[in-house]
C-alpha positions as MATLAB code, in Angstrom:
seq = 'XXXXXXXXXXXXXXXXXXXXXXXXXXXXXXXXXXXXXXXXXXXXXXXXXXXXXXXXXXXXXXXXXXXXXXXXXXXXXXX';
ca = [
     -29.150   31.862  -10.030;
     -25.944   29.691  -10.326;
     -23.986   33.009   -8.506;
     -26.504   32.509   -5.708;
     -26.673   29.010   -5.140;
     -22.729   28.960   -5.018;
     -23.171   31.953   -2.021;
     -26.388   30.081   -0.191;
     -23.752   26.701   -0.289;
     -20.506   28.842    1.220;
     -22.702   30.048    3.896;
     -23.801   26.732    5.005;
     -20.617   25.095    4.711;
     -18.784   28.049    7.323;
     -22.092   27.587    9.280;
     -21.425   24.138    9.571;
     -17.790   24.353   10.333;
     -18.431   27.069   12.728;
     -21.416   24.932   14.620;
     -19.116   21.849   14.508;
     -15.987   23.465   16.189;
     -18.320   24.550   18.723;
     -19.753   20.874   19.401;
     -15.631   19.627   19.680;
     -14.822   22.818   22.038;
     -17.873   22.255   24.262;
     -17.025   18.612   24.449;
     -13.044   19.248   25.147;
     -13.793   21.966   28.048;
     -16.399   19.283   29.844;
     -13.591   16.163   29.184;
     -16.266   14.311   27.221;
     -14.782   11.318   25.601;
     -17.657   10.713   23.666;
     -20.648   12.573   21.184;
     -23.520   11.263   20.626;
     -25.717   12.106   18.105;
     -28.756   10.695   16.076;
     -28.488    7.871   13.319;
     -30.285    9.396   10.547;
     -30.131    6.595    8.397;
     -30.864    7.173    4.527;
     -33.718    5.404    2.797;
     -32.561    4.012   -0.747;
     -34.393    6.336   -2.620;
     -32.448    9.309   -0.543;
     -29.453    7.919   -1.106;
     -29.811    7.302   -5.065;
     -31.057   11.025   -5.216;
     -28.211   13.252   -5.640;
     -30.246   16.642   -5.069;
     -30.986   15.234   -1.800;
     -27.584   14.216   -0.591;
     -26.272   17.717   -1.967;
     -28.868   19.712   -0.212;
     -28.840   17.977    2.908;
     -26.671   20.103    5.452;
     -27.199   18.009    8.632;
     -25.065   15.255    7.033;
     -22.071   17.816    6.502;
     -22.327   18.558   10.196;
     -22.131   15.295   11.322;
     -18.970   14.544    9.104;
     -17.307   17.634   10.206;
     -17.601   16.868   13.474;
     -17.080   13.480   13.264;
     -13.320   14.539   11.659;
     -12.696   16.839   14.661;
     -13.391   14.617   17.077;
     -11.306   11.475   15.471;
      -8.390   14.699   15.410;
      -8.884   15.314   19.492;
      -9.258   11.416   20.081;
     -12.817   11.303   20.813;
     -15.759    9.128   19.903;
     -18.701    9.998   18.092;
     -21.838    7.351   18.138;
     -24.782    7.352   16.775;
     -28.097    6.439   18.657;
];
């Protein structure tokens, strides 16, 4: 189980970095200066539940992208 949990975790994570160097690319060939996405705020109980945070891929996404676009000089905010 451990084997396949490490697998299921690699594939999101070069998902993630593949989906995220997609959003900077996209945003580079169109000159965007800015990426918006959606605040997704954590309740306290989310945030004191470590399962959660580790299972939750969306928030990998948004801090991969949020690293390439500081690196091409770009904004990301959240609405």
């Amino acid at each position: 189980m451990e084997r396949f949990t490490e697998k299921e975790r690699n594939f999101v994570k070069t998902k993630n970095h593949e989906y995220s160097k997609k959003v900077i690319e996209y945003a580079l060939k169109r000159k965007a200066g800015i990426i918006k996405m959606e605040d997704l705020s954590l309740s306290k109980r989310e945030r004191d539940n470590p399962f959660f945070l580790r299972n939750w891929s969306y928030f990998e996404l948004q801090s991969m992208i949020e690293f390439k676009a500081k690196k091409e000089g770009m904004k990301v905010i959240y609405v």
